[in-house]
C-alpha positions as CSV (number, residue, x, y, z in Angstrom):
1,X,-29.2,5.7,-30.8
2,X,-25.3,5.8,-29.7
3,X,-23.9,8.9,-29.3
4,X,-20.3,9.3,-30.6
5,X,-19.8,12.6,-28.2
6,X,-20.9,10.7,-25.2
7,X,-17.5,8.1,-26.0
8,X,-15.0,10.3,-26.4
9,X,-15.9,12.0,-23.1
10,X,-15.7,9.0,-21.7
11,X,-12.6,8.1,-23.1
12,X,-11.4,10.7,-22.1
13,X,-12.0,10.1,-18.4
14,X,-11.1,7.1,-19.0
15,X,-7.3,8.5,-19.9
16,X,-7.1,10.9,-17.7
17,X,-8.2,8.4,-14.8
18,X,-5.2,5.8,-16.1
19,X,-2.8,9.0,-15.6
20,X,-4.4,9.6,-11.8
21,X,-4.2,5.9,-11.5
22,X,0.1,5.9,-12.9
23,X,0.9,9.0,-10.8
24,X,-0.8,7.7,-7.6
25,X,1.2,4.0,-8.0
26,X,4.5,6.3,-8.4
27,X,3.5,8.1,-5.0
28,X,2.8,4.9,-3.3
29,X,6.2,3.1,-4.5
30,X,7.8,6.6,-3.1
31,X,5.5,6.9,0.1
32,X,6.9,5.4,3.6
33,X,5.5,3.4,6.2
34,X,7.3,2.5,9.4
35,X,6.1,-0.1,12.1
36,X,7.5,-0.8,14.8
37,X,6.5,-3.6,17.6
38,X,8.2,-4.7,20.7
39,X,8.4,-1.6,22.5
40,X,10.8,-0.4,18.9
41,X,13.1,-3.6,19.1
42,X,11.8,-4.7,15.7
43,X,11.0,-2.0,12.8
44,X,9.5,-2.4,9.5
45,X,9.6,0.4,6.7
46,X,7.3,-0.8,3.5
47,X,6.5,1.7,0.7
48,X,2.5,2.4,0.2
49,X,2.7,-0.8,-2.1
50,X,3.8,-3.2,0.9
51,X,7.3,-3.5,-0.3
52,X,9.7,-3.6,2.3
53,X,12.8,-1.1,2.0
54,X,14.2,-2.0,5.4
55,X,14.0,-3.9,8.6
56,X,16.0,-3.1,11.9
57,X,16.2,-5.5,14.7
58,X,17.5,-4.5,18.2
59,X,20.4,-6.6,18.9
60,X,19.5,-7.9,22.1
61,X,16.9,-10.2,20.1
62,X,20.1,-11.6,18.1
63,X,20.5,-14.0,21.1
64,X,19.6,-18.0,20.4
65,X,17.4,-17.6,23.9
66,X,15.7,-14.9,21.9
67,X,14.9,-16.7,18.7
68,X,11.2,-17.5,19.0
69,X,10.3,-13.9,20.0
70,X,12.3,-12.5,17.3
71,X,10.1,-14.6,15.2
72,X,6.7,-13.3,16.8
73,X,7.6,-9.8,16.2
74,X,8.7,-9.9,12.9
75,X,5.6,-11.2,11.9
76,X,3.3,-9.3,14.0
77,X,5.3,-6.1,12.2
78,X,5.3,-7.7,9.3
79,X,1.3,-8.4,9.3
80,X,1.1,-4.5,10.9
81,X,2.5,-3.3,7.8
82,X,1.2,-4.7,5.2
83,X,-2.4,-4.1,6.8
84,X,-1.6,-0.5,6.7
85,X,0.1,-0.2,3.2
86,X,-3.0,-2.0,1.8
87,X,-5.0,1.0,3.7
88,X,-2.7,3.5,2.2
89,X,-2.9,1.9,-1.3
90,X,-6.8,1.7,-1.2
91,X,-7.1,5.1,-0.5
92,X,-4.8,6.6,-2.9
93,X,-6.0,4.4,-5.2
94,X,-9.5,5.2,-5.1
95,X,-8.8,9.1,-5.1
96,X,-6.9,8.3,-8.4
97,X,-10.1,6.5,-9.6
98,X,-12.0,9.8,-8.6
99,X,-15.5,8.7,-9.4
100,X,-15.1,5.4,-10.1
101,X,-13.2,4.3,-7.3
102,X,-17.5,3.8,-6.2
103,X,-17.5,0.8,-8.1
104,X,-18.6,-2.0,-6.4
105,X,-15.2,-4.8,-6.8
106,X,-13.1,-2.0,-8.6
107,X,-10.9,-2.5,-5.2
108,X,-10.5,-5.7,-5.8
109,X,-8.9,-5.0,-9.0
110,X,-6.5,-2.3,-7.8
């Protein structure tokens, strides 16, 4: 037989894991990540959902001979940082999801 107890418990959880899940997105749209490449002549800051706030480029790249290596390192920091803002993101994520973050696919939803 059902047991009505058992559902609100889990409804429960189930709320209070939607509030962990709301507080860590809110953390993650505040948290910071900075990447830089080229020795520091390209920089990428993204929050900890891979959205970039800012991008500084060292002027010595703003040269037309400089052009295809200003490309390259723009996308090798931009590749660098959303690699580590998905990392960031997963893990907050699934600390959120406490026990269920041990779901197999529940990443996949996140």
């Amino acid at each position: 037989m059902f047991n009505l107890g058992n559902l609100g418990d889990m409804m429960k959880m189930m709320k209070t894991m939607q509030e962990n899940m709301a507080k860590a997105k809110e953390e993650l749209r505040n948290e910071e990540i900075i990447v830089e490449v080229g020795g520091g002549m390209v920089k990428i800051v993204v929050n900890g959902l891979g959205e970039a706030k800012d991008v500084f480029i060292d002027k010595s790249l703003l040269t037309e001979d400089n052009h295809e290596i200003l490309q390259d390192l723009l996308v090798a920091a931009i590749n660098e940082a959303n690699a580590r803002a998905k990392e960031v993101m997963t893990e907050k994520l699934s600390q959120a999801a406490g026990m269920l973050g041990n779901i197999p696919g529940l990443n996949n939803l996140l």
